[in-house]
ZADRENTI-268576 format. One record per atom (N, C-alpha, C, CB): x, y, z; residue in three letters. Coordinates in steps of 0.001 Angstrom, whole numbers, plus 500000, padded with zeros to 6 digits. Glycine has a CB too. Layout:
BEGIN
XYZALA ...
***
This chain:
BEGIN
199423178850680767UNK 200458179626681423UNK 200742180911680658UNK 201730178801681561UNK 200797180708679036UNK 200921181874678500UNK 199971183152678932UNK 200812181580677223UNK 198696182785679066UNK 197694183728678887UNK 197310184460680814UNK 196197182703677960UNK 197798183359681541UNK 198231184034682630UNK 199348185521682712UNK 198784182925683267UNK 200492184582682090UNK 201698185844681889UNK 201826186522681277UNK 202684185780681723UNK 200563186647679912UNK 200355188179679231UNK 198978188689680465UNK 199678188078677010UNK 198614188419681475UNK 197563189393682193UNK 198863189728683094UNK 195891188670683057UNK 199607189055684043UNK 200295189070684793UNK 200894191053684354UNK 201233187568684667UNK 201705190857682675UNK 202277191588682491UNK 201762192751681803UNK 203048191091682150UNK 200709192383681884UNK 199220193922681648UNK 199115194497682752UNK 197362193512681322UNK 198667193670684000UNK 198346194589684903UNK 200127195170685685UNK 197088193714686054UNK 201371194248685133UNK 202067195173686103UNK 202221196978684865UNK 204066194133686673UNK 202554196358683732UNK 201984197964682556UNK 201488198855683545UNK 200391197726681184UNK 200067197760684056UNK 198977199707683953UNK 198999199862685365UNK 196734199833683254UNK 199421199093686290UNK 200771199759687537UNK 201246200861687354UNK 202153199052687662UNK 202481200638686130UNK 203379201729685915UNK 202934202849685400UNK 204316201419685201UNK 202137202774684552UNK 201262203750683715UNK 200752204740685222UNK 199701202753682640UNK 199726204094685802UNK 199363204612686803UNK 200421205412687994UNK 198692203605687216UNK 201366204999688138UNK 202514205396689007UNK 203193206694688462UNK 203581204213689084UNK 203054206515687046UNK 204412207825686557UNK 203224208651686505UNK 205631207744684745UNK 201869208381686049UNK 200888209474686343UNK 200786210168687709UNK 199635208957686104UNK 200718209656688511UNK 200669209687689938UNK 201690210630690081UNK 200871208341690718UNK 202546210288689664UNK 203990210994690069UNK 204259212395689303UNK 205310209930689645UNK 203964212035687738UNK 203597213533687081UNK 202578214623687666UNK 203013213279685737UNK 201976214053688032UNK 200510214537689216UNK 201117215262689954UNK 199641213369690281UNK 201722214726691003UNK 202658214904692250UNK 203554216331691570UNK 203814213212692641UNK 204513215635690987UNK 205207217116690362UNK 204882218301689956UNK 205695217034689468UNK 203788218083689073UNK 203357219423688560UNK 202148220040689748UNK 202654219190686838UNK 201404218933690631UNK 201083219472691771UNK 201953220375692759UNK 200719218527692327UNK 203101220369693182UNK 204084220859693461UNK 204732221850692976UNK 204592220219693497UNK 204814222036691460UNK 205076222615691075UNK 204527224206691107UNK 205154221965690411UNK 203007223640690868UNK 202095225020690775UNK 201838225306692301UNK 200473224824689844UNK 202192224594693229UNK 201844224987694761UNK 203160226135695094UNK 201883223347695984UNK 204520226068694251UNK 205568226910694536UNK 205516227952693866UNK 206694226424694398UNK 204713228048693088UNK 204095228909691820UNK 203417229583693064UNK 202990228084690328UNK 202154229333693542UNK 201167230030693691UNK 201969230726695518UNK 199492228930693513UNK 203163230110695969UNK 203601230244697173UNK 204343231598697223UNK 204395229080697542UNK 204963231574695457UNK 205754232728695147UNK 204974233856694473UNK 206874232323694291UNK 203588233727693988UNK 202898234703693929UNK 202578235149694856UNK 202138234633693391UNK 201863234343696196UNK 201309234930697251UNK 202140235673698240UNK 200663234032697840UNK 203137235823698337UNK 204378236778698542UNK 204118237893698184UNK 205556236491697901UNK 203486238421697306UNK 203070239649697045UNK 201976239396696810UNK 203631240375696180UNK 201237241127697032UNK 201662242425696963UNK 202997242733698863UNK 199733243520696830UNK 204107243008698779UNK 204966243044699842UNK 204636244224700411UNK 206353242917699539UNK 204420244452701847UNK 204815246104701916UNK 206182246155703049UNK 203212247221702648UNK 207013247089702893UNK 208193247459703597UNK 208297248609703889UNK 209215247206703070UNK 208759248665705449UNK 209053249946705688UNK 211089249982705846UNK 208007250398707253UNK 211227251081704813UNK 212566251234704394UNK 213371252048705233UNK 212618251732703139UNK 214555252367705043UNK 215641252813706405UNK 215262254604706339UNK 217901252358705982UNK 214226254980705428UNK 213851256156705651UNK 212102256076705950UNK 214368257029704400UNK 211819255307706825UNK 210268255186707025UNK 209622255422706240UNK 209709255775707821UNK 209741254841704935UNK 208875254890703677UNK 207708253741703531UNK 209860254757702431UNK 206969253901703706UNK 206108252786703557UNK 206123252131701732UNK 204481253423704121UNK 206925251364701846UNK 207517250734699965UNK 206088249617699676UNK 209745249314699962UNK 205793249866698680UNK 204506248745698613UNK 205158247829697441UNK 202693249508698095UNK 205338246842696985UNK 205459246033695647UNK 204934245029695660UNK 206600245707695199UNK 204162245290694512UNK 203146244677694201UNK 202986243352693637UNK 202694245350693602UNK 204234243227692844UNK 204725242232691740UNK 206317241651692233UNK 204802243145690091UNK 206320240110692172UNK 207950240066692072UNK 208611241183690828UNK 208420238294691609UNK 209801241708691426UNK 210322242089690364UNK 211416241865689225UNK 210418242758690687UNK 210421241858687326UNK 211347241429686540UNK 212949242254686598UNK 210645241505685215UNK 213005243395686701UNK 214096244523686065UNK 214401245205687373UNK 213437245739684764UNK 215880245257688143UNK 215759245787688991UNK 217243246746689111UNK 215324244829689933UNK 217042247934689567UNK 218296248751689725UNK 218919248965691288UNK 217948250183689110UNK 220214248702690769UNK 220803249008692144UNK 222159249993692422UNK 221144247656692678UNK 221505250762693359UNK 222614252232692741UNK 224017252159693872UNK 221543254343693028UNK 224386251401694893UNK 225280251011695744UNK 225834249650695693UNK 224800251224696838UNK 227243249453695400UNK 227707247944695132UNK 227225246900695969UNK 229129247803695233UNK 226964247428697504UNK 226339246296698643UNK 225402245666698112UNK 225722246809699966UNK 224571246305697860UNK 222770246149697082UNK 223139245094695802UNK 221909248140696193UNK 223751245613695194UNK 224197244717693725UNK 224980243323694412UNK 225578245811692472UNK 225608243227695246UNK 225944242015695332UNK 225431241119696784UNK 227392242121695134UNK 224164241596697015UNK 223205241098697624UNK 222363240631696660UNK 222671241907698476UNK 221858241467695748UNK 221020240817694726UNK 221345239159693929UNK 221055241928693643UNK 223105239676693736UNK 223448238210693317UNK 223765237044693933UNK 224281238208692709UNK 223868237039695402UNK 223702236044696413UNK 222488235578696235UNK 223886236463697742UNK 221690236437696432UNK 220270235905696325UNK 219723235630694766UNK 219292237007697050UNK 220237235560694005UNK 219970234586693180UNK 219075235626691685UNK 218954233275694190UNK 219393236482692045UNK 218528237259690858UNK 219253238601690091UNK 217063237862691602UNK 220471238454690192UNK 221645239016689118UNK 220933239023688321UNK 222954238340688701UNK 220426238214687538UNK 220005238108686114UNK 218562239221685905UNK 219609236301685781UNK 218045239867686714UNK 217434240830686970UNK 217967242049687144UNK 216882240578687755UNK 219325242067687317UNK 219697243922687564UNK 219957244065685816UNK 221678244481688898UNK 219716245074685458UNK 219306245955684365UNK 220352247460684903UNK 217272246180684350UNK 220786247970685940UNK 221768248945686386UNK 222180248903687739UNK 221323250188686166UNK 223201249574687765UNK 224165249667688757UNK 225246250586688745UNK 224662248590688869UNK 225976250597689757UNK 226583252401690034UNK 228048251981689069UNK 227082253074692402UNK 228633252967689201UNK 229978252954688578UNK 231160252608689120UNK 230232253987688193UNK 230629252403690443UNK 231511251730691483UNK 231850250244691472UNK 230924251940692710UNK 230351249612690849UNK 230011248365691056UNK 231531247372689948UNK 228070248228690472UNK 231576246257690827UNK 233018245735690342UNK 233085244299690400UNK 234224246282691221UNK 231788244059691405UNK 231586242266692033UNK 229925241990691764UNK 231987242036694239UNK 229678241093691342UNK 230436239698690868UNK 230845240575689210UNK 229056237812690775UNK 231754239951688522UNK 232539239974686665UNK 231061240558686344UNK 233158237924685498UNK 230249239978686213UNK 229110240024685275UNK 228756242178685413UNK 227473238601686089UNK 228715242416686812UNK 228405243414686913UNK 228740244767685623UNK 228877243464688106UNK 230265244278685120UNK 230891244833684140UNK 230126245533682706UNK 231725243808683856UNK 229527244477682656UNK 228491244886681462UNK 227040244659681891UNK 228741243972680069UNK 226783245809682677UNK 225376246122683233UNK 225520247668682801UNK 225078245770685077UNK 224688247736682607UNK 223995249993682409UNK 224563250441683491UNK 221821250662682640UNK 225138251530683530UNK 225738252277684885UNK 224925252896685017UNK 226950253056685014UNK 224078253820686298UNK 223334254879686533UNK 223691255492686839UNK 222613254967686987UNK 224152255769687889UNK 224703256302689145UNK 226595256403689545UNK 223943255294690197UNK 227055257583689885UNK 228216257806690201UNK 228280258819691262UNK 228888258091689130UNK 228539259791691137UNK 229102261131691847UNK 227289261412691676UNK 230652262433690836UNK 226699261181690749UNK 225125262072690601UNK 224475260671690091UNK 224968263746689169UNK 223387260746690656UNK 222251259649689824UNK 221829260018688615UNK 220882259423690518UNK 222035259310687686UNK 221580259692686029UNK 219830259001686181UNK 222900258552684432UNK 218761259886686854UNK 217238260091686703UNK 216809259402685256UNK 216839261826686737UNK 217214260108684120UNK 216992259906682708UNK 217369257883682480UNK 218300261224681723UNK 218374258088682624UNK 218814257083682315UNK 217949255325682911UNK 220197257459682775UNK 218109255893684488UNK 217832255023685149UNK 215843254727684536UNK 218325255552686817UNK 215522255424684840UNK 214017255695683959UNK 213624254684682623UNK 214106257365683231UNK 214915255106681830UNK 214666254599680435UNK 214676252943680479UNK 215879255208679375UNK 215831252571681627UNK 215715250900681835UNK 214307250337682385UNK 216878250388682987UNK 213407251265682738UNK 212555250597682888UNK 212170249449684279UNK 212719250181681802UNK 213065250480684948UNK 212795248995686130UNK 211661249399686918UNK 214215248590687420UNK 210865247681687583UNK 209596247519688695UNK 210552248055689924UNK 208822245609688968UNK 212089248477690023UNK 212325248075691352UNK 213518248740691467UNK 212356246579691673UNK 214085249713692092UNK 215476250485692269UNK 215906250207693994UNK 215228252428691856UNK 217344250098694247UNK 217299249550695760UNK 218382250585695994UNK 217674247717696175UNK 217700251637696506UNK 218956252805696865UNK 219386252132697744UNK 218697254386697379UNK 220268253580698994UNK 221075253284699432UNK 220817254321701083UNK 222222253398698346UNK 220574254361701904UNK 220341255353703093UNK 221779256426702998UNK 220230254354704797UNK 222867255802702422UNK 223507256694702829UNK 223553258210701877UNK 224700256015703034UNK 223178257573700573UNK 222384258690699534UNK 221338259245699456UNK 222215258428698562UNK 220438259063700467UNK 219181259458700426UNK 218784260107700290UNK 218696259421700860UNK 219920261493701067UNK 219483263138701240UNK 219785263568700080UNK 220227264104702363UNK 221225263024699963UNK 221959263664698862UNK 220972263599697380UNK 223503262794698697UNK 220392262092697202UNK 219502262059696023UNK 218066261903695930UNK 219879261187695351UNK 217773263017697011UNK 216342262791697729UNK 215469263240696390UNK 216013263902699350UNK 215775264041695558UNK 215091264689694367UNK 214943263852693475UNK 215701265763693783UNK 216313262780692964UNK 216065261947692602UNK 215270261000692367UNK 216440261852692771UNK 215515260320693550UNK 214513259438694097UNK 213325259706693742UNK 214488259379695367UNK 213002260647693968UNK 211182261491694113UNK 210785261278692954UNK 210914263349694401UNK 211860261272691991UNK 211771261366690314UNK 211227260073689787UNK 213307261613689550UNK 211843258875690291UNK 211668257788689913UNK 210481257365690734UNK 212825257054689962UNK 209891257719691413UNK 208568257362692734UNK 207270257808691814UNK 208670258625694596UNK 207753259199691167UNK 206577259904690517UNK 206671259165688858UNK 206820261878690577UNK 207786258532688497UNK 207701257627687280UNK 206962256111687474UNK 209229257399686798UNK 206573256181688531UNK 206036255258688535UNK 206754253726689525UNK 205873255250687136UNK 207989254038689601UNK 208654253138689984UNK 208882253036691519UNK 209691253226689292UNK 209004251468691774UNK 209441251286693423UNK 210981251421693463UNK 208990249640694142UNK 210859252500694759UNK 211810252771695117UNK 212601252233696601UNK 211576253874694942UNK 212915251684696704UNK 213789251002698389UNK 214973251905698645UNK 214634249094698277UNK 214706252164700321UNK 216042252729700539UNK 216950251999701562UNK 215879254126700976UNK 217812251137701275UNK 218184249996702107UNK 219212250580703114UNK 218792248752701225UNK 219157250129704342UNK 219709250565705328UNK 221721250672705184UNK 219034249552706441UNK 221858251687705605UNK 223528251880705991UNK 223732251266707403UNK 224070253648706067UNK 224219250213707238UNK 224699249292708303UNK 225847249762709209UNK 225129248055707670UNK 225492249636710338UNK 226914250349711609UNK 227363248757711915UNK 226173251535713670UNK 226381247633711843UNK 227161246487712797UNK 226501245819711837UNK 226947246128714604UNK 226893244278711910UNK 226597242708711854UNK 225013242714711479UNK 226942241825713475UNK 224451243275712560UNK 223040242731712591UNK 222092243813711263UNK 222349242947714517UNK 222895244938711336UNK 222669245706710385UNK 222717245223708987UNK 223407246614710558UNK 223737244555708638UNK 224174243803707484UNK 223162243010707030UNK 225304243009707719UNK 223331242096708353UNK 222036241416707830UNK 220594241461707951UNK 222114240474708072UNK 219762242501708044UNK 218829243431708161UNK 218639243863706684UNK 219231244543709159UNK 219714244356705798UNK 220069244963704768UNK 219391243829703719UNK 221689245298704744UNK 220254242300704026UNK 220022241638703231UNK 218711240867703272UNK 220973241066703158UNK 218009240644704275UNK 216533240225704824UNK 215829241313704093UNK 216246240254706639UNK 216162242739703961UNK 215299243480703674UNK 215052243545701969UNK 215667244681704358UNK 216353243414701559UNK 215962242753699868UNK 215922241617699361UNK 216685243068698939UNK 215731240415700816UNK 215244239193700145UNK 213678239308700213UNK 215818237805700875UNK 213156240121700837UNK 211690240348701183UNK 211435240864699577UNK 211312241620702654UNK 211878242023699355UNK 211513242853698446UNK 211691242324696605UNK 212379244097698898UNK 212465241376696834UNK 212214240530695618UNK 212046239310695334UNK 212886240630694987UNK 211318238833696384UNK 210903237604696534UNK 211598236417696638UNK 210261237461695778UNK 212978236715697488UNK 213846235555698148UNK 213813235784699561UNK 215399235500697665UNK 212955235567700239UNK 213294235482701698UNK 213567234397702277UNK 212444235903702414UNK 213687233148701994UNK 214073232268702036UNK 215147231975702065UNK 213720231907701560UNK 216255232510700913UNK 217250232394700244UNK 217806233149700510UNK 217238232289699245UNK 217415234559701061UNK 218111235617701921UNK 218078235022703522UNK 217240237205701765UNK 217305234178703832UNK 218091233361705419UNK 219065232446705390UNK 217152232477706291UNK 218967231816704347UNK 219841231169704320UNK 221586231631704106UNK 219306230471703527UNK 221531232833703224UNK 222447233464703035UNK 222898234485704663UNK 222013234189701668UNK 222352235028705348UNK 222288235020706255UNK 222858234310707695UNK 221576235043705962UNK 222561232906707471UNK 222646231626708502UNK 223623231380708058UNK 221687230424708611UNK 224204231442706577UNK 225709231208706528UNK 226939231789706445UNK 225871230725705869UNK 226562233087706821UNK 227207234391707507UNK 227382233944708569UNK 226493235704707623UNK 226402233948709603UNK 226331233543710852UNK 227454232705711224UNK 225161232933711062UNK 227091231820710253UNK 228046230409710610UNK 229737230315710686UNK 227716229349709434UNK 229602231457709667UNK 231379231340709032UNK 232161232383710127UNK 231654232131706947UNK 230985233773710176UNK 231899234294711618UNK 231899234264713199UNK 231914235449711598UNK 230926232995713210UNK 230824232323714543UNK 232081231523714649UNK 229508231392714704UNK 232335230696713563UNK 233947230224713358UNK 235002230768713837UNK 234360230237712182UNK 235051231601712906UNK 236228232888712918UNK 235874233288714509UNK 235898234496711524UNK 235428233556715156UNK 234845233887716715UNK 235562232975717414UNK 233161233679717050UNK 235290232025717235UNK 235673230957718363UNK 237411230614718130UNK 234580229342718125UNK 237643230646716870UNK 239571230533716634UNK 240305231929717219UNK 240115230473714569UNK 239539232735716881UNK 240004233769717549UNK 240062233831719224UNK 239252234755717040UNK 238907233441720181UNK 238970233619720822UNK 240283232387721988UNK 237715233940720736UNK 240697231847720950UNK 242007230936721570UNK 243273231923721660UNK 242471229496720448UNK 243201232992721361UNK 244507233638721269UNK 244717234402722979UNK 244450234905719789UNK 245683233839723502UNK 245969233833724739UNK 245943235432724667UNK 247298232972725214UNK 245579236226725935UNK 245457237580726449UNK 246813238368726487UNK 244861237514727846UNK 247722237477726697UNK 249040238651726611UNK 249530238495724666UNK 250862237932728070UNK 248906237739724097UNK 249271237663722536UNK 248251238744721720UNK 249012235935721906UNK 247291238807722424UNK 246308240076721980UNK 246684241773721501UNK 245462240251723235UNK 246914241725720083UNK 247369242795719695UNK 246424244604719448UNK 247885242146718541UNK 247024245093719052UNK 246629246952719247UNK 246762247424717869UNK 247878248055720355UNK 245445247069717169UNK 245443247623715612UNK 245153248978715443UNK 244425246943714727UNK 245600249664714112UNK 244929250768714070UNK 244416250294711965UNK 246190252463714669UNK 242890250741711780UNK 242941250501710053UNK 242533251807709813UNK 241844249241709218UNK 243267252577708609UNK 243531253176707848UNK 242744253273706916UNK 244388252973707630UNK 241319253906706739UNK 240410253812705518UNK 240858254701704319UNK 238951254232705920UNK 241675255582704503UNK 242360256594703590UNK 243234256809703653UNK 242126257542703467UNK 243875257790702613UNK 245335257788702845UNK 246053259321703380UNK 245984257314701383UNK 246943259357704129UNK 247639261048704602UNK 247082261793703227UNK 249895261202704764UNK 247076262881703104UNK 247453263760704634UNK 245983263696704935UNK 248251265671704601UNK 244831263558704560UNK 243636263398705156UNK 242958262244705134UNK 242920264183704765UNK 243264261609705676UNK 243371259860706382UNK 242556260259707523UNK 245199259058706972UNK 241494258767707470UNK 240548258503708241UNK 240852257125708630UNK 239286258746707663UNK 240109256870709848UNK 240047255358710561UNK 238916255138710789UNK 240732255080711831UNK 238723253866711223UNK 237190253440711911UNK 237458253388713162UNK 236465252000711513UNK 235891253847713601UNK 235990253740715416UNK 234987252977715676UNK 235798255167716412UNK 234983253696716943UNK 233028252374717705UNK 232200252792716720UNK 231792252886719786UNK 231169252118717461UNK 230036252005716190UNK 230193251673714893UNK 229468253094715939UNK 230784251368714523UNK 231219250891713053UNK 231084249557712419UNK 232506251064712936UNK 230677248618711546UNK 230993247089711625UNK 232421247024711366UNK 230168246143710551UNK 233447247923711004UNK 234960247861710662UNK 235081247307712376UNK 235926249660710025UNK 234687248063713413UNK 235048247945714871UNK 234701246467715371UNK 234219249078715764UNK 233375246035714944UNK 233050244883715154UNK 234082243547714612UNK 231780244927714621UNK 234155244170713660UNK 235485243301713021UNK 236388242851713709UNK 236269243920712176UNK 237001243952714182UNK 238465243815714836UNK 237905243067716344UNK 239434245642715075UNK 236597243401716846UNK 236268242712718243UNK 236140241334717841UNK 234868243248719042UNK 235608240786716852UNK 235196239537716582UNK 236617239015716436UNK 234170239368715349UNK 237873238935716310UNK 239179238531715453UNK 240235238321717131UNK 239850240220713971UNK 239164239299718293UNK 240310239268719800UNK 241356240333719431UNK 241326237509720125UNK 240763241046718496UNK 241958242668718687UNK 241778243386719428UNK 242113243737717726UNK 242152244815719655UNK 241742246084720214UNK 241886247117719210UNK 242511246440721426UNK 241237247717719028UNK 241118249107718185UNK 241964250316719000UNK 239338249602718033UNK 243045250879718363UNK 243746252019719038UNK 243122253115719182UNK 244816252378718481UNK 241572252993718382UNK 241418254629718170UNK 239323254131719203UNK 241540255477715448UNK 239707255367719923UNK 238516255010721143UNK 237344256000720402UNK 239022255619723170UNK 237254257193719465UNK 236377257754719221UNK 235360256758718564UNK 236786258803718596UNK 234133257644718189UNK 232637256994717665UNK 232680257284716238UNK 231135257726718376UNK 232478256217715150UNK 232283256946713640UNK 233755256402713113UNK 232079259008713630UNK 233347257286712007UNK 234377257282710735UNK 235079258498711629UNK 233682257681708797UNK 236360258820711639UNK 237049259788712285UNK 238517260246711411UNK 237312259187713768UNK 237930261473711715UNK 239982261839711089UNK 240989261569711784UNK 240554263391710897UNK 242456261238711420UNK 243522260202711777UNK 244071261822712598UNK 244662259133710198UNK 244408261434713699UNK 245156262608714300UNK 246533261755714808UNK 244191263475715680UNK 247328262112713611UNK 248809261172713534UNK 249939261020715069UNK 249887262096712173UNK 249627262188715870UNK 250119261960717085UNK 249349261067718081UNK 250313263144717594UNK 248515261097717974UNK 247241260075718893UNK 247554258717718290UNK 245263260508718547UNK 247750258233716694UNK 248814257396716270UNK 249285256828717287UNK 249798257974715603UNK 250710257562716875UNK 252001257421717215UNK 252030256831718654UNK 252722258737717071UNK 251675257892719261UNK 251630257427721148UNK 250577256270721366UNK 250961258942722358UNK 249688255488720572UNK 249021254296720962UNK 249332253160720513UNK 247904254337720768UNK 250747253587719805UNK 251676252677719313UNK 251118250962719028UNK 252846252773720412UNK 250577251268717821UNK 249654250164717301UNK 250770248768717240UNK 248911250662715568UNK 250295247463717190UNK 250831246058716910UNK 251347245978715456UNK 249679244934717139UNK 249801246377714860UNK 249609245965713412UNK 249140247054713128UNK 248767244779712977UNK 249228247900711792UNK 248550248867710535UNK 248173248069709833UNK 249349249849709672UNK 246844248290709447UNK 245780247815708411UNK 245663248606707288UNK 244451247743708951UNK 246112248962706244UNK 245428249903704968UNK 244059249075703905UNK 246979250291703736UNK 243328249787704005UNK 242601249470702805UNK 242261250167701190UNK 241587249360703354UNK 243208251060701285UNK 243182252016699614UNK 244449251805698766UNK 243160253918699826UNK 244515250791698742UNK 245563249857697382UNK 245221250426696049UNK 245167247934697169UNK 243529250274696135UNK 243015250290694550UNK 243104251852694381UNK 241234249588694210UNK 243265252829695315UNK 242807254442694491UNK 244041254952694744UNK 241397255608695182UNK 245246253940696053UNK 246494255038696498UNK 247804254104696263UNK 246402255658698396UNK 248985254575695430UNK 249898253177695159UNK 250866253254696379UNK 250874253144693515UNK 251048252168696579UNK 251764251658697590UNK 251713252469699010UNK 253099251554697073UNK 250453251559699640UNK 250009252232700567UNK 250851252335702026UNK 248784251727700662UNK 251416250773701840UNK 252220250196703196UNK 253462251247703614UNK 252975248514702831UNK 253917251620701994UNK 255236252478702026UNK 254986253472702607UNK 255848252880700843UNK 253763254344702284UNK 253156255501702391UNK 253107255199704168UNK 251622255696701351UNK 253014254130705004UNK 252954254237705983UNK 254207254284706836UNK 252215253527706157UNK 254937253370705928UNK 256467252847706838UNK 256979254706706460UNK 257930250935705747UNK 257246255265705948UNK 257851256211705205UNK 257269257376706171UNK 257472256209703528UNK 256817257729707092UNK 255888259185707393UNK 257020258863708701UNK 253582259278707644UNK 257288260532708721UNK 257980261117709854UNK 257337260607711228UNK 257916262702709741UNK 258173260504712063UNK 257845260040713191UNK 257317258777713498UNK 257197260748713568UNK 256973257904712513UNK 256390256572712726UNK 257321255571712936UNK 255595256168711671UNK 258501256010712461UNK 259868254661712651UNK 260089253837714125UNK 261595255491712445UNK 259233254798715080UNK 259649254120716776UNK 258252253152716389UNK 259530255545718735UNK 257584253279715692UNK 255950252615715892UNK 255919251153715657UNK 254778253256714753UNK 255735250617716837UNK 255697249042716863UNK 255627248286715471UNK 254424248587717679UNK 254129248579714826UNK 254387247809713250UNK 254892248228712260UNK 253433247460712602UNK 255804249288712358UNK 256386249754711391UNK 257780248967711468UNK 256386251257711446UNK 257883249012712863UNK 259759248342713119UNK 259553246977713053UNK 260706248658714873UNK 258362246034713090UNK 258265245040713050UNK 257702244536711858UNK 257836244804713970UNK 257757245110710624UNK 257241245274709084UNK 255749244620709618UNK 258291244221707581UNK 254813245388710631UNK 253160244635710422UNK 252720245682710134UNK 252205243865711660UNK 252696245747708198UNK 252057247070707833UNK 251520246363706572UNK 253107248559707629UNK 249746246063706505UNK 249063245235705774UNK 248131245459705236UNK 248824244459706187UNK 248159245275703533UNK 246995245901702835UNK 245776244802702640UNK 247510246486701354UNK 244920244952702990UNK 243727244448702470UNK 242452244530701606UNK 243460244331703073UNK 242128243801700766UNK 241642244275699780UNK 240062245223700474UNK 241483242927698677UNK 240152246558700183UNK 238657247321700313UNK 237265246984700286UNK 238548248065699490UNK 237256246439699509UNK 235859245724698819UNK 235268244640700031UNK 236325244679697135UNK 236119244084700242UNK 236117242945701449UNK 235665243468702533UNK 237446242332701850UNK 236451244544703218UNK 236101244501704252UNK 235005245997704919UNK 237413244191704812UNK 234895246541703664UNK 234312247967703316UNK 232766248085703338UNK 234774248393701860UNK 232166246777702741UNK 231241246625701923UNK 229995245794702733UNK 231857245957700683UNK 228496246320703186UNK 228296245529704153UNK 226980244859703513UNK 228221246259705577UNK 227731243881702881UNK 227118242486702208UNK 226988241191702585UNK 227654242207701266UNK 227000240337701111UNK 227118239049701664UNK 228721238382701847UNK 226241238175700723UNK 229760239305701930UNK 231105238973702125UNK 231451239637702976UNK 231923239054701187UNK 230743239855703663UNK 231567240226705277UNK 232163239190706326UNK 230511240940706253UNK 232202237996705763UNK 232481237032706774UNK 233784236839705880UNK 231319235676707132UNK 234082237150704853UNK 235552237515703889UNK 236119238280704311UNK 235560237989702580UNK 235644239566704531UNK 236837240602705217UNK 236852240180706407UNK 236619242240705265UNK 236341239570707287UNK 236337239242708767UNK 238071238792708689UNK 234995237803709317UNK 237805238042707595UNK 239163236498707791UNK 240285236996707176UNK 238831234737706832UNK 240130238165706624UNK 241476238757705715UNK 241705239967706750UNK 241119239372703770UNK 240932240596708102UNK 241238240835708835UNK 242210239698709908UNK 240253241362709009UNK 241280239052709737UNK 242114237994711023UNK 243590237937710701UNK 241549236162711045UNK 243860237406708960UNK 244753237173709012UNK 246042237762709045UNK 244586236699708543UNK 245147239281708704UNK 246324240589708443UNK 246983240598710294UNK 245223242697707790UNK 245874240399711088UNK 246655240668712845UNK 247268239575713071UNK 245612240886714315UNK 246569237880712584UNK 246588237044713316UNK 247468236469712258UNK 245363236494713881UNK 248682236264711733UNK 249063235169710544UNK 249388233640711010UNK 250462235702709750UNK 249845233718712231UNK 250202232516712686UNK 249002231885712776UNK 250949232512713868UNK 247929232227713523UNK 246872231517713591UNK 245983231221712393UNK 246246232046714463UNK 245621231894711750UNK 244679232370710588UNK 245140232086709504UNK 244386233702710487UNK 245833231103708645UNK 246701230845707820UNK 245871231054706519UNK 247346229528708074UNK 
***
């Protein structure tokens, strides 16, 4: 019996032996198949929001990003630990804090250069302005992206598909994506319970008097307010200057401000202006700051300002 139950307990051994091999097999088979899945991803080519034909060749180690959107797309998608610069604007996520600044009022060329990056992710809306720039870092050798300035939703996420391609998260940029989708398909459907005569008449405030601007159509600010069951007071196309009597007479529900961080006490600045005292949200204190960044910024937190919109029109509902 003994010599049975030392074979018995040999062959279950070289079972196991065999199994965790099998299985180490398995893993590191797997392993190098995600290896070779994420090499074969490149060489990428992209055509960028200025019909640039962008080629990259290599995932990229070191990457610059000269617009806060871009920088906190990068860190959704999972490769923060790759930006090496960023603008002076940049504020989200903490970490951004102690990154190389490049870029402000002027792109610092020199600077940006010296970091050494495979990979810079402008911005369309700088393009012209730092078209020389740019050219600078193209002829240094470096890839340059010029990521789209988003008017709507689909734009946004276009933006972010377009630098999950470009640094080898496209995957991880759908998913980030699909859960955009998800959160203001939500927000969509709570909103759309708000009975038709409860449906209020916003106006938002991107700046402050005396040369104060609003958002109009075309805008994702506009989309905003459609997705939430508002109405926008102001019918022009674009970013537009505030023409304070056109205001007044469309006698908004709710005022929205978003320049807390550059203008102090913005709400006052609203309740306080001649002629506004008959104005529905002024007499009814609906005069509401929301943080900029949120709802400004066309990233992976746009389904954040969606809801800090909602809640600025909607408080009862939107808690």
């Amino acid at each position: 019996m003994k010599k049975y139950y030392s074979l018995f307990c040999g062959a279950l051994l070289a079972c196991l032996v065999l199994a965790g091999c099998g299985q180490a097999s398995d893993n590191e088979n797997n392993g190098q198949k995600k290896s070779e899945q994420t090499e074969a991803a490149f060489p990428v080519t992209i055509k960028d929001a200025i019909n640039q034909e962008v080629v990259i060749d290599d995932k990229p180690e070191k990457i610059v990003s000269l617009i806060p959107s871009n920088t906190e797309v990068a860190f959704a998608l999972g490769v923060g630990d790759e930006v090496v610069g960023v603008s002076e604007s940049d504020d989200y996520p903490s970490e951004t804090t102690d990154i190389d600044k490049v870029a402000g009022m002027e792109l610092n060329v020199e600077k940006t250069i010296s970091l050494d990056p495979d990979l810079v992710l402008a911005h369309e809306s700088v393009a012209d302005t730092w078209a020389d720039g740019l050219q600078q870092l193209r002829d240094a050798g470096i890839d340059v992206l010029v990521v789209n300035d988003a008017t709507d939703f689909d734009g946004v996420y276009e933006s972010i598909e377009m630098i999950g391609e470009a640094v080898g998260e496209e995957a991880k940029a759908e998913e980030v994506v699909e859960g955009m989708k998800d959160d203001i398909a939500s927000i969509k459907d709570k909103a759309a319970s708000i009975p038709a005569k409860d449906k209020k008449d916003v106006y938002v405030e991107v700046s402050p008097a005396p040369d104060a601007f609003t958002t109009g159509k075309d805008t994702f600010m506009q989309e905003m307010i459609d997705t939430i069951n508002a109405t926008n007071v102001i019918k022009e196309t674009g970013w537009v200057q505030v023409d304070q009597e056109a205001v007044i007479e469309a006698d908004p529900d709710v005022v929205i401000t978003t320049y807390g961080s550059i203008s102090p006490d913005p709400v006052g600045q609203v309740t306080k202006r001649d002629g506004w005292e008959n104005v529905t949200a002024v007499k009814d204190k609906q005069i509401v700051e929301v943080d900029e960044d949120l709802v400004s910024r066309s990233g992976p937190r746009l389904a954040q300002g969606i809801q800090e919109f909602a809640k600025a029109v909607y408080p009862d509902v939107f808690k």
